[in-house]
C-alpha positions in Angstrom: 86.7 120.9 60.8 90.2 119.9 62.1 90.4 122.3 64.6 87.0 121.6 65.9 88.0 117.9 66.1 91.3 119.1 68.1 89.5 121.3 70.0 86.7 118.3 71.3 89.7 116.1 71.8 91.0 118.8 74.4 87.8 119.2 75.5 87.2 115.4 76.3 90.5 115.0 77.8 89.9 117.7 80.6 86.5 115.9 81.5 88.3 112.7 81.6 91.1 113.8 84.1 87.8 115.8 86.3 86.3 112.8 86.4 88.9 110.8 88.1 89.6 113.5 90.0 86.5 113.9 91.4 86.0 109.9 91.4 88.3 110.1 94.5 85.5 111.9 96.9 81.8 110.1 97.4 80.8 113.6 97.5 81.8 114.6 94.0 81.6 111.1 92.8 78.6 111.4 90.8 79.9 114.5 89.0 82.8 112.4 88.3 80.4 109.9 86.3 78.7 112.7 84.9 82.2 114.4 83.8 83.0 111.1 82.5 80.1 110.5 80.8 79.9 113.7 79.0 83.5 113.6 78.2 83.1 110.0 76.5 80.0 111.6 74.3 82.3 114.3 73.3 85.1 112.3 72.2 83.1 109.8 69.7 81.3 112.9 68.5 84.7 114.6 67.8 85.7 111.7 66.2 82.5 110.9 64.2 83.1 114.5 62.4 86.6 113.7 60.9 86.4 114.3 57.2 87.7 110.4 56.5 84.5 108.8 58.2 82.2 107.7 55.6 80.1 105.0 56.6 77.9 106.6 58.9 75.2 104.0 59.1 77.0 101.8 60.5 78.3 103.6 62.8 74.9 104.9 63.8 74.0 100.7 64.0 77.3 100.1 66.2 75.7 102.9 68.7 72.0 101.8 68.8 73.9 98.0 69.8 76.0 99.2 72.3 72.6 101.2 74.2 70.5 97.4 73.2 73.5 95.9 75.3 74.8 98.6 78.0 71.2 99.9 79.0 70.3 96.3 80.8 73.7 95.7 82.3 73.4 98.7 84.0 70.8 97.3 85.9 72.5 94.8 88.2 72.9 94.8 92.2 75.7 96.1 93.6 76.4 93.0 94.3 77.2 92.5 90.8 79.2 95.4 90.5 82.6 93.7 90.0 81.6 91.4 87.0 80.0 94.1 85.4 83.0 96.1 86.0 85.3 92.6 84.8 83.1 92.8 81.8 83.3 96.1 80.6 86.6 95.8 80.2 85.9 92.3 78.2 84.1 94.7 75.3 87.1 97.0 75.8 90.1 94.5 75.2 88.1 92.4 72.8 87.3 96.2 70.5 90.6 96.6 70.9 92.0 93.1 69.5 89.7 93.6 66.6 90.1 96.8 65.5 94.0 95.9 65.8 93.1 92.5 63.5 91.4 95.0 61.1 93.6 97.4 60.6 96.3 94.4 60.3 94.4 93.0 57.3 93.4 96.1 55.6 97.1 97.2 55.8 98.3 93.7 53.9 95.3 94.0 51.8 96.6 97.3 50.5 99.9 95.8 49.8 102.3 97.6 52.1 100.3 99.9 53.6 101.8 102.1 56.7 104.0 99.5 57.9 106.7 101.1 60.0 108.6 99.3 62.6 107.2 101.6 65.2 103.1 101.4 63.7 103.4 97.6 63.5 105.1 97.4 67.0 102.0 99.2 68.1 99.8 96.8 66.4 101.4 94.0 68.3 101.1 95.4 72.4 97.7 96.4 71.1 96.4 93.1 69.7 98.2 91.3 72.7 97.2 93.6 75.5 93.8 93.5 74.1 93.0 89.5 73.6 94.6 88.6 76.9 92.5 91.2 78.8 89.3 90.1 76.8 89.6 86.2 77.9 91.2 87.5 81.2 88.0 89.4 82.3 85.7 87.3 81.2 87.6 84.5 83.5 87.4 87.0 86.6 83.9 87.9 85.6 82.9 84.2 85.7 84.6 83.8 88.8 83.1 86.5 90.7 79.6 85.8 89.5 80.4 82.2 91.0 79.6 80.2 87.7 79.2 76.6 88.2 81.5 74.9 85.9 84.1 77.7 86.5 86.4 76.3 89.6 86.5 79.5 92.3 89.9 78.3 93.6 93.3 78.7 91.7 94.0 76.3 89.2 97.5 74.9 89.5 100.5 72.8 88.4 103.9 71.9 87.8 105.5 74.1 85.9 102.5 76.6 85.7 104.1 79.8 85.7 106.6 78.7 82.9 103.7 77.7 80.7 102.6 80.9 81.0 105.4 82.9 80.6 106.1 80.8 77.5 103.0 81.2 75.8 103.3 85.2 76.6 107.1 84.8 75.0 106.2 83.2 71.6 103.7 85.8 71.4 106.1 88.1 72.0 108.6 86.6 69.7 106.3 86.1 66.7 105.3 90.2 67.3 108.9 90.9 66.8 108.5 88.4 63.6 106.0 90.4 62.2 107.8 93.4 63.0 110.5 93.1 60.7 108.2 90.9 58.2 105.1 92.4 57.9 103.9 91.7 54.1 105.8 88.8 54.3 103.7 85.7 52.1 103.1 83.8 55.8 102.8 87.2 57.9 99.0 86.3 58.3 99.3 83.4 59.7 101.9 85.0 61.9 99.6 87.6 63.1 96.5 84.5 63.9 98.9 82.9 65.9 99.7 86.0 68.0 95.9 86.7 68.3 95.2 83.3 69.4 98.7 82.4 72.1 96.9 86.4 73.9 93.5 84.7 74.2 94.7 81.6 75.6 97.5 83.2 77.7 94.3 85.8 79.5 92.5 82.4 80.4 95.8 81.0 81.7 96.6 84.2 83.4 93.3 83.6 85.8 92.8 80.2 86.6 95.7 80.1 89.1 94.6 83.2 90.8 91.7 82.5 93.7 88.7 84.9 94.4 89.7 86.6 97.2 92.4 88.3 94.5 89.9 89.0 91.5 89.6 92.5 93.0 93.2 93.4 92.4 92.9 91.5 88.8 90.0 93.3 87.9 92.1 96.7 88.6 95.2 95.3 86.9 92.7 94.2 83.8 91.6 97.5 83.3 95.2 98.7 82.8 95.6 95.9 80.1 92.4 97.8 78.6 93.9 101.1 79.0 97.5 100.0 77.8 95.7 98.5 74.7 94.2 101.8 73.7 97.1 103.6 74.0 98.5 101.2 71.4 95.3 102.2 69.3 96.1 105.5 69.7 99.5 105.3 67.9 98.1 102.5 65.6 95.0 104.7 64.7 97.0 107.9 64.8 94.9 109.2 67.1 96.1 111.9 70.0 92.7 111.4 71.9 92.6 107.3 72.3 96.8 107.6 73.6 95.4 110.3 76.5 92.9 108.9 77.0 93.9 105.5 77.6 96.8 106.4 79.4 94.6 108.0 81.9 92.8 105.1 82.1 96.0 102.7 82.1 97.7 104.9 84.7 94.7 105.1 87.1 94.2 101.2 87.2 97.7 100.8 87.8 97.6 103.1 90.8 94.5 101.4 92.0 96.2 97.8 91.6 99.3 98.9 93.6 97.0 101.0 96.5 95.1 97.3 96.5 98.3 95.7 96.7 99.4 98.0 99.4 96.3 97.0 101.2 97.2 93.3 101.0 101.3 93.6 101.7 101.6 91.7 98.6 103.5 92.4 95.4 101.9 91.9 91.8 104.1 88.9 91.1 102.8 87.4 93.9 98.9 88.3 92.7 99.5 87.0 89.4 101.6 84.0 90.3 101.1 83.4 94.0 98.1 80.9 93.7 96.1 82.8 96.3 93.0 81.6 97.8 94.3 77.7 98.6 91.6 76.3 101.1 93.9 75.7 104.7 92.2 75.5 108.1 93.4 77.9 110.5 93.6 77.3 113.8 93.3 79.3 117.3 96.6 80.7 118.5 97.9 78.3 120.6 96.9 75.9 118.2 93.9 74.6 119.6 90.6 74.4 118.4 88.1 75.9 119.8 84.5 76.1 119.5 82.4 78.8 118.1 79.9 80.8 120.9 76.5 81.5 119.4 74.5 84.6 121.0 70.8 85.5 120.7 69.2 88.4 118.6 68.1 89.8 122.3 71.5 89.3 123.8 72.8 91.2 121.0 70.7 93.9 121.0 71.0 94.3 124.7 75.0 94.5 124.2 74.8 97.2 121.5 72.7 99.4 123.5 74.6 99.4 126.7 77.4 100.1 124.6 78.6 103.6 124.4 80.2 103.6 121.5 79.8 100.8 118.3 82.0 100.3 115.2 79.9 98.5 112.5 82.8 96.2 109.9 80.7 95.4 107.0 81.9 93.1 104.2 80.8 91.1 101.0 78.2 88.7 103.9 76.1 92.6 103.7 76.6 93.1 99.9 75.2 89.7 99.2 72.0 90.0 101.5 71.7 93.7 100.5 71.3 94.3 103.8 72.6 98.0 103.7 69.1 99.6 104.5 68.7 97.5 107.3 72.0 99.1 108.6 71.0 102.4 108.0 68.2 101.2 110.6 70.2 99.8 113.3 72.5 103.2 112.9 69.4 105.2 113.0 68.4 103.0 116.3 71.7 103.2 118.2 72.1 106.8 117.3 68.8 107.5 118.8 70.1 106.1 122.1 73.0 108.2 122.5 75.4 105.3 120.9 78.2 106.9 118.5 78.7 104.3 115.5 81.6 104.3 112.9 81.8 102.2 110.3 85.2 100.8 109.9 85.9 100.3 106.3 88.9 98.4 104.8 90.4 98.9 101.2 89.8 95.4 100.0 86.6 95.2 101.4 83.8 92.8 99.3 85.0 92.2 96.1 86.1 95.7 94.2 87.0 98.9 95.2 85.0 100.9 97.2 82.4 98.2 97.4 81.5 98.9 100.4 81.2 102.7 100.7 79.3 102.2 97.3 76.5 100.2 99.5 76.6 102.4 102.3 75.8 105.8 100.5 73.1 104.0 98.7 71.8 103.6 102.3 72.3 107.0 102.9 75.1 106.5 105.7 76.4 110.0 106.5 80.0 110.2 105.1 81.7 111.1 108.1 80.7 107.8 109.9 82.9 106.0 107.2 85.9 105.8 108.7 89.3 104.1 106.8 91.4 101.0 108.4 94.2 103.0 109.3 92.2 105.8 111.4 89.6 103.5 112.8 92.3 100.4 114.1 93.8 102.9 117.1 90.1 103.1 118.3 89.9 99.3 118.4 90.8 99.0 122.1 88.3 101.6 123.5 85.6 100.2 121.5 82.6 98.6 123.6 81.3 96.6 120.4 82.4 95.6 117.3 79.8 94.1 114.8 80.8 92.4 111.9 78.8 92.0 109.0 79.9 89.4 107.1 83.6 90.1 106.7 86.2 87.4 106.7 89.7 87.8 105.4 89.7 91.5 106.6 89.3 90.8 110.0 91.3 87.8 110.1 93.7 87.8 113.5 95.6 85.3 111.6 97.0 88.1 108.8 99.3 89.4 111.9 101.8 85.9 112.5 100.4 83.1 111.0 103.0 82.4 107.9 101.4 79.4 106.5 98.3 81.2 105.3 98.0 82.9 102.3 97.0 86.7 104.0 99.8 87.1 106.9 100.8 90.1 106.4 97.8 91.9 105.3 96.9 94.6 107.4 93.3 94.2 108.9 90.7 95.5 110.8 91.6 95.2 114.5 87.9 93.9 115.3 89.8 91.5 118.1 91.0 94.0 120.3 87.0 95.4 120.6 85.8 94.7 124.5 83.1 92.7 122.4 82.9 91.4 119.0 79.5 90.5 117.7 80.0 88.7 114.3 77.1 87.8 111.5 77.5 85.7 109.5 76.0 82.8 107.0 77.3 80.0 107.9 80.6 78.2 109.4 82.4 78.2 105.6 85.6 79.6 105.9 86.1 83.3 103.6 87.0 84.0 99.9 90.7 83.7 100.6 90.0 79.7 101.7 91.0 79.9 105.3 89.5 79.6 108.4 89.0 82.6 110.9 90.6 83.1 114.2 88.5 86.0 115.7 85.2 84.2 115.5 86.7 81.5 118.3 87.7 83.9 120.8 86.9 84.4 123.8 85.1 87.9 123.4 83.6 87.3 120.4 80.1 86.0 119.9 78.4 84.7 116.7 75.1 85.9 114.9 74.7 82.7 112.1 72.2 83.9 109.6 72.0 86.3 106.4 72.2 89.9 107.4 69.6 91.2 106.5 67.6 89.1 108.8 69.7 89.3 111.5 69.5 93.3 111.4 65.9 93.1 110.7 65.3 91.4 114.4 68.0 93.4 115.8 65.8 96.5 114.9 62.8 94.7 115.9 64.0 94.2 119.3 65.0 98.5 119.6 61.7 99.1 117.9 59.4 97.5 120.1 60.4 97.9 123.3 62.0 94.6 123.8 65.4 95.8 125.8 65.3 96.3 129.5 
C-alpha cells in the first residue's frame, strides 16, 4: 500500500507539471485542465488509501460538499472569472489555516506531540500564509465583483504601510514565540492571536490596493495559497502537498512578476503603491479637449475602406459579452478582403488571459491573436484601430505623464493607428481612476454604447447592404 501511495503521488505530480505546461498554449489548454484535473483526483485518491485514514465517512461527506459548492460556481460568465478565481483560493488558504489550527491543537492535546522547531516553524508560515490569503481573496474577490459597501478605490492613511507591516511583525514575532514555547500553559492563546493578526493583516493587505491591480493580487494570492501548502506539506509530512504546492506557489509567482513586467511596476509598489487614485488627465499640451462622437454608418464605412483593421478588446467587451458579436464583425471584414488582428495586451480585463479566454470561446482563430509587443510595430501602418472597451491599456498617457499612476506601463500603440474608432460605455474614466488621452485626439472617434450593441449595428449595416 505504501508504494502504491508513492507511486500515485509520482503519478499526480507529473500531471500537475503537464498541466501547466500545457496551460501556456490555448491549443493544449484544455488538456492542461484535463491533466490537472485528473492529476488532483489521483492525488486525494492516493492519499485516501494511506493505512492511517480511518474516518472515511467523513471524508466521503467533505467530498459530496465540495461538488454541492464547486458544481454551481463553475457556472459563472467569464466575466466572473477573476472572483471565482479570487475565491478559489479563499477555500484554499482558509483549508489551509484550519487544518494548520487542527493539527496545532491536537498536537497540545496530546501533550507534546511532534513539536520540533522545524514542524512548528512550519505550522506558523502555514497558519499565516493561509489566513492572510483567505481574508485577502475574499477582499479582491469583493472588489472585482464590484460589491456595494466594499469601496473599489484604495483605502488609505497616515502611516498605512507601517500598520501593516506591524501587524505582519507581531505575527511573526509571536510565531517565533511559539516556536521555542510550544506546550507552554499560554501557547494557545499565543497561537489565536497569530491566527487572528493573518486574518486582519489579508484585509489590510487589500484595501489600499485599487482595481485596476486586483489582477496582479489575485496572481500574487495564489502564491500565498501555494506557499501555504507547502508548509502543510512539511507540517502533514507529506511529499505530495510540498510539490505540489510549490508548483503552484512558483507558477503564481512567475505570473505576478510577468504581470508586473507588463505594468513596469515592482511588487512593493503593487502592494503598497495605492494604485488606482481617481486623477484627471489631460490632453498633451495640457488642454482639454472635447470628445468627437461618430455614427454606426460612418464607422462601418471606415472599417470597410480600410485594408487592414486591428480590433483592441478589453474588460468594456467582457462585461457586454460581446465576443460573438466580434466574431461577426471579423467574419464581415474578412469577407471583404480586410485582414484583422486582434491586439491583445497582458493585463488586459481583469485576470490573465481574460481576454484570449473570451475570444476562443468566440471561436477567433488563434493566429489573429496577436501579443503587445508584435502587434505595437504595426501600429503606424494600420488604417483602423477599434477599441472595445479598453482603458488603461491604451492610455497615451502611460508613455510621459509622471503624475499618473500607469506612466510607464507599456501599452497598446492604438494612437499611432491612421484612425482610432473607440467603444465604449460611457465618459467614466478606467479601472486605474484616470482619464484617457487617446479618446480626445484628433484621429480618434468615439462609439458611446455597450458593445455588444454597437457591434450588433455595425454588422447590421455590412449585412444589409447599407455601405456604399
Amino acid at each position: 500500500m505504501p508504494l502504491v501511495g508513492e507511486l500515485s503521488a509520482v503519478l499526480a505530480t507529473a500531471l500537475f507539471i503537464f498541466a501547466l505546461y500545457w496551460m501556456n498554449d490555448p491549443k493544449s489548454a484544455r488538456r492542461g485542465v484535463i491533466a490537472g484535473v485528473t492529476g488532483m483526483a489521483v492525488a486525494v485518491l492516493a492519499t485516501w488509501i494511506q493505512p492511517e485514514i480511518l474516518h472515511h465517512g467523513w471524508i466521503v461527506v467533505a467530498i459530496v460538499a465540495g461538488f454541492a459548492v464547486g458544481i454551481p460556481l463553475s457556472r459563472v460568465p467569464l466575466t466572473a472569472v477573476p472572483q471565482r478565481t479570487a475565491l478559489s483560493h479563499a477555500f484554499g488558504g482558509l483549508a489551509a489555516g484550519l487544518v494548520g489550527t487542527a493539527e496545532y491543537f491536537l498536537w497540545l492535546g496530546e501533550h507534546g506531540g511532534p513539536f520540533t522547531p522545524f514542524r512548528t516553524g512550519a505550522l506558523v508560515v502555514e497558519v499565516i500564509l493561509g489566513f492572510l490569503t483567505f481574508t485577502g481573496s475574499l477582499m479582491a474577490a469583493g472588489k472585482l465583483q464590484e460589491v456595494r459597501w466594499m469601496p473599489q478605490r484604495p483605502v488609505t492613511y497616515p502611516g498605512q504601510n507601517f500598520v501593516n507591516l506591524a501587524v505582519l511583525g507581531l505575527a511573526a514575532a509571536l510565531g517565533v514565540v511559539l516556536v521555542i514555547y510550544p506546550t507552554a500553559a499560554w501557547s494557545g492563546q499565543v497561537f489565536i492571536a497569530i491566527a487572528a493578526l493573518a486574518l486582519i493583516f489579508g484585509v489590510l493587505l487589500i484595501i489600499p490596493i485599487g482595481g485596476a491591480d486586483m489582477p496582479t493580487v489575485i496572481s500574487i494570492l495564489n502564491a500565498y495559497a501555494g506557499l501555504a501548502a507547502v508548509a502543510m506539506g512539511f507540517v502533514l509530512d507529506s511529499k505530495l502537498l510540498v510539490t505540489a504546492g510549490a508548483l503552484d506557489g512558483s507558477s503564481g509567482l512567475i505570473l505576478s512578476i510577468i504581470m508586473c513586467k507588463a505594468m513596469n511596476r515592482s511588487f512593493t509598489n503593487v502592494l503598497f503603491g495605492a494604485f488606482g487614485k481617481a486623477q484627471p488627465a489631460l490632453a498633451a499640451g495640457g488642454e482639454q479637449k472635447v470628445w468627437k462622437q461618430e455614427s454606426v454608418e460612418g464607422a462601418a464605412q471606415l472599417l470597410e475602406q480600410a485594408r487592414n483593421v486591428v480590433i483592441i478588446p478589453g474588460y468594456g467587451m467582457a462585461v457586454a459579452q460581446a465576443q460573438h458579436k466580434v466574431r461577426e464583425l471579423y467574419d464581415a471584414l474578412t469577407k471583404r478582403g480586410v485582414i484583422v488582428k486582434f491586439a491583445i495586451h497582458p493585463v488586459a480585463g481583469r485576470m490573465p488571459g481574460h481576454m484570449n479566454v473570451l475570444l476562443a470561446e468566440a471561436n477567433i482563430p488563434y493566429s489573429a491573436l496577436v501579443e503587445m509587443d508584435e502587434i505595437n510595430p504595426e501600429m503606424p501602418q494600420t488604417d483602423v484601430a477599434l477599441v472595445l472597451g479598453a482603458n488603461d491599456v491604451v492610455n497615451p498617457a502611460a508613455r510621459y505623464a509622471k503624475s499618473t499612476p500607469i506612466y510607464g506601463m507599456p501599452i497598446i500603440d492604438a494612437d499611432k493607428a491612421k484612425t482610432v474608432l473607440a467603444v465604449k460605455r460611457s465618459k467614466n474614466p478606467g479601472f486605474a481612476g484616470i482619464d484617457n488621452e487617446l479618446y480626445v485626439l484628433d484621429n480618434t472617434w468615439m462609439l458611446f454604447g455597450d458593445a455588444k450593441a454597437v457591434l450588433g449595428d455595425l454588422v447590421k449595416q455590412f449585412g444589409s447592404g447599407g455601405i456604399h
